[in-house]
N, C-alpha and C positions, 0 to 999 in steps of 0.2 A: 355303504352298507357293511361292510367288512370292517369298517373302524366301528360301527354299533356290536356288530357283535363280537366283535375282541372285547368291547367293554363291556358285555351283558356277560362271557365270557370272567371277566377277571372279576367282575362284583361278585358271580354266582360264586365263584372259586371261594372270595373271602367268607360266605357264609355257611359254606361246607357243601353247597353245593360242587357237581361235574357235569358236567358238559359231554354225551357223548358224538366222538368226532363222527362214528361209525354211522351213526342215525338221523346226523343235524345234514339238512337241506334245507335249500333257500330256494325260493321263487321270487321274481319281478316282474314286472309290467317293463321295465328298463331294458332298451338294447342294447347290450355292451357282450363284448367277448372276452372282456377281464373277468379271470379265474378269482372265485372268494374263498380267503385261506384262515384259517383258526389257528394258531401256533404251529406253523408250516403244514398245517392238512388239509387238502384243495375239499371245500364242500360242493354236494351237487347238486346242480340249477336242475329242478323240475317245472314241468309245464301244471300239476295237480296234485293235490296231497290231501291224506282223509286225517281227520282229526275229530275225536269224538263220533266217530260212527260217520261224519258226514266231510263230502265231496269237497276241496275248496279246487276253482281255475280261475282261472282269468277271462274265460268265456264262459256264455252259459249251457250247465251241467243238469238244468231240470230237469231234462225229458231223460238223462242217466240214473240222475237219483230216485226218480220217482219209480223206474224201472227198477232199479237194485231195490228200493223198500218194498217192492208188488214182491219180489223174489223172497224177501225175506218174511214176509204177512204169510206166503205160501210155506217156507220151511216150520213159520212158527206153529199152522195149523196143524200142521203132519205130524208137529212133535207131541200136538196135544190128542192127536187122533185117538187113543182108547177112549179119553172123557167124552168127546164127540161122537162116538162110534158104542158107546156103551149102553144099553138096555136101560139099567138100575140106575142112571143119571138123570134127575129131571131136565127137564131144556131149558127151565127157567135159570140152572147153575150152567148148564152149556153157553146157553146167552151170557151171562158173567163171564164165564174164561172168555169167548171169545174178543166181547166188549174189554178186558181189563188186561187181555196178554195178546191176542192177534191185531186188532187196529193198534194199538199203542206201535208196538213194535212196524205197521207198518207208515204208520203217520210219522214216525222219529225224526225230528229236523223240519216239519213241514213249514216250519214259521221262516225258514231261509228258503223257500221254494220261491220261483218267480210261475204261478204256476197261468197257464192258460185254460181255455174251456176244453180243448183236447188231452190235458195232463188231467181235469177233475173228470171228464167223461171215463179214461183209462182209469182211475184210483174207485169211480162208483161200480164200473163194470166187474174189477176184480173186485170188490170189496161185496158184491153183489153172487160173483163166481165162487168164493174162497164161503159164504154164507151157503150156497146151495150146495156145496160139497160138503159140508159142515154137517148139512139136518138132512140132505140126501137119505142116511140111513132110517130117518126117525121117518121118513114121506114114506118109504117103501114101508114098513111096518104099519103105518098108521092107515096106507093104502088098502093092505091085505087085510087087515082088520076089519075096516070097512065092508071087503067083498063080503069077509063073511059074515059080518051081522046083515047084508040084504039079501043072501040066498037062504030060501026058504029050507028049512029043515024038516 
């Protein structure tokens, strides 16, 4: 492995690219306690590393990832929270943001998920949670309105 990457090393170099030592870690499935070195700088063995937004290990990370995307469908909604939270927004554009920036954002990578019936149950309940918190404001309003168009006047 350490002679590939001296030579992914010395081609990158000829094309302008750099290589930095400071960032470059290696992972293996290989036992060994030999140190991997780039032009005498020791790289370091991780057990997992994110790349593109997603989790890689050597063992399986679903019930983590799936957990970290639930975390972040939850930040995305909060960020959107005035369009959600707003009067003069129809729900039919609420339903849009929600559909076109909260599930993306939490589905991101799911095509590498190894996923089971307990990781889709967990993805519908929050996808189901993060919905009722969403139109939450639009039920109380639409609730109260109701009382009072059936009390008599």
């Amino acid at each position: 492995m350490e002679e590939q990457l001296n030579t992914l090393n010395k081609i990158s170099k000829e094309v302008g690219l750099k290589m930095h030592k400071g960032k470059t870690k290696y992972m293996t499935n290989f036992q060994t306690t030999k140190k991997i070195q780039i032009e005498n700088k020791e790289m370091k063995r991780v057990q997992s590393y994110k790349y593109l937004g997603q989790t890689t290990s050597l063992k399986d990370t679903s019930n983590e990832e799936v957990a970290r995307r639930i975390r972040a469908g939850w930040s995305c909604s909060g960020k959107n929270r005035e369009i959600f939270t707003s009067d003069k927004m129809p729900l039919l554009l609420k339903r849009q943001v929600f559909d076109q920036c909260v599930i993306p954002t939490t589905s991101y990578g799911c095509q590498t998920w190894s996923l089971t019936k307990a990781l889709v149950q967990k993805l519908r309940t929050a996808q189901q949670a993060m919905e009722r918190k969403c139109w939450a404001l639009n039920q109380k309003i639409e609730s109260h309105a109701e009382k009072f168009e059936r009390e008599p006047t």
